[in-house]
GUGUGU-892783 format. One record per residue (C-alpha): z, y, x. Coordinates in steps of 0.5 Angstrom, whole numbers, plus 500, padded with zeros to 3 digits. Example, Ala and Ser with C-alpha at 12.3 -4.5 7.8 and 13.67 -1.06 7.14 Angstrom:
2
516491525
514498527
END
This chain:
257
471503529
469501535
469494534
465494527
459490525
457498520
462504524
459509519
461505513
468505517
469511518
467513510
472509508
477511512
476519511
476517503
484514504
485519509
483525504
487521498
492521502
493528502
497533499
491538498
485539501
485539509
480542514
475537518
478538525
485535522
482529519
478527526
484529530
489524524
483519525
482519532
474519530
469524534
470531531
461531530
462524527
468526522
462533520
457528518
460524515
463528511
456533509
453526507
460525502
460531500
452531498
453524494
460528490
465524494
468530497
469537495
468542500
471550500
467553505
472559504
478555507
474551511
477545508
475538505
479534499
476529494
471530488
469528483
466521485
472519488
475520481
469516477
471510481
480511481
477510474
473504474
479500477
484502472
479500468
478493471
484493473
481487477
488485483
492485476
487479473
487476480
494476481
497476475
498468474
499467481
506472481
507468474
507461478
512464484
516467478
516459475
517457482
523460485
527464478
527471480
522477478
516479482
511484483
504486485
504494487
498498490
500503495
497511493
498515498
506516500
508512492
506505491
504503484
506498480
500493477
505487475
512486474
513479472
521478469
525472470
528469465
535471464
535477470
536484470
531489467
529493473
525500474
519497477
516497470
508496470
505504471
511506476
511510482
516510487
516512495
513506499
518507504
523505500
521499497
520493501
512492497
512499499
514497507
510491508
504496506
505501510
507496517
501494516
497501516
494503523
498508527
494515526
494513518
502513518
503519522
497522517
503520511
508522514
507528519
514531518
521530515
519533509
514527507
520523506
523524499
530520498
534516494
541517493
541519500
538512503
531510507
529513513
528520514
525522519
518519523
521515528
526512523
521510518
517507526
524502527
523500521
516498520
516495527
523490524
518489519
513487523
517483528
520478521
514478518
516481512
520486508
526487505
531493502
538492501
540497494
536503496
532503490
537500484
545498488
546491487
539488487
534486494
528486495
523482500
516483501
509481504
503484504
496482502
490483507
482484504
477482507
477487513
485485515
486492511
494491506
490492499
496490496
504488496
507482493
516483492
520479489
527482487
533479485
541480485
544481492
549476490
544471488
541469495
544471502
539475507
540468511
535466506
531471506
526469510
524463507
523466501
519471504
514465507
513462499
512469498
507469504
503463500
502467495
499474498
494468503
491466495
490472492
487475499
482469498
481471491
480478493
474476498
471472493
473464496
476458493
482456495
483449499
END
């Protein structure tokens, strides 16, 4: 924060990804000390959130969740939808382009969310329909989000082992399994998962940054393991990284060229 033009704006929003990221309501010393924010900063911030409905305090547990505000506008964006308008002809056209499915996906606390699924013609269904939840650290899209996360929010969302739900026994269990993995990640460029989630399929992600540098959203492709040797993978991972620069130029408003 120190670095913001606006740290109190900053701050607020940080608290709210904090807060939904959550499993239940959690006392204010907890959110400063996941955030790294001055414990007086993280109480004013929080009066003025609760004030305008944003946050719901229980005074009796000492602890702060999400309130009603917060809802209204998770409403309104399932409504507008507004990334999946943006990015559903520009996953169309990387589907046309390169003949395997794709996908946008939001993350949602310790899940991402999928918002599009375009099948290629001629491949496999895949569980990754639109609306579908799986866990993040499983996933490539999933990965490439969180890689791009600050430190204190990824240990915010995995404080322990029993943060880390399993599939088929696969994926990182522990806190410093998902760390070597994210910083793979970070060092390729790029996500990827080898039939973690479906045996026989692969996936390779990237993310997509707003204007702030924050992932707002993931883009993977997904296709038959047998179909493109991990040697390509990371070409394919930079046609990928093409598409994310649009649609984060869309995301802030500014055309392309």
């Amino acid at each position: 924060m120190a670095g913001s033009k606006v740290p109190a704006a900053e701050g607020t929003l940080r608290i709210l990804s904090h807060l939904a990221g959550q499993r239940g309501p959690v006392p204010a010393s907890a959110i400063a000390t996941a955030l790294g924010l001055p414990r007086s900063t993280v109480y004013d911030l929080l009066a003025v959130l609760a004030d305008r409905g944003f946050v719901l305090h229980l005074p009796e547990e000492r602890r702060y969740g999400l309130g009603v505000a917060a809802f209204e506008l998770s409403s309104g964006f399932s409504r507008q939808q507004p990334l999946s308008h943006l990015g559903r002809p520009l996953i169309a056209a990387l589907v046309d382009r390169i003949g395997e499915s794709a996908h946008l996906v939001v993350l949602h606390g310790r899940d991402v969310v999928y918002l599009i699924e375009e099948r290629a013609p001629r491949r496999p269904s895949l569980v990754t329909d639109v609306g579908v939840r799986l866990p993040s650290h499983l996933t490539a899209s999933g990965r490439a989000l969180l890689a791009a996360l600050p430190n204190a929010q990824l240990r915010a969302l995995y404080p322990n082992a029993a943060a880390f739900a399993a599939r088929d026994g696969q994926g990182p269990r522990t806190s410093g399994e998902l760390r070597r993995l994210l910083e793979r990640v970070r060092a390729d460029g790029f996500a990827q998962e080898d039939g973690e989630i479906t045996a026989g399929m692969a996936s390779v992600a990237v993310a997509v940054r707003d204007h702030a540098g924050w992932p707002a959203a993931g883009i993977a492709v997904t296709f038959p393991r047998e179909r493109i040797a991990p040697a390509e993978w990371p070409a394919l991972a930079a046609e990928l990284a093409g598409t994310a620069a649009e649609l984060s130029r869309r995301i802030r408003g500014r055309p392309s060229g």
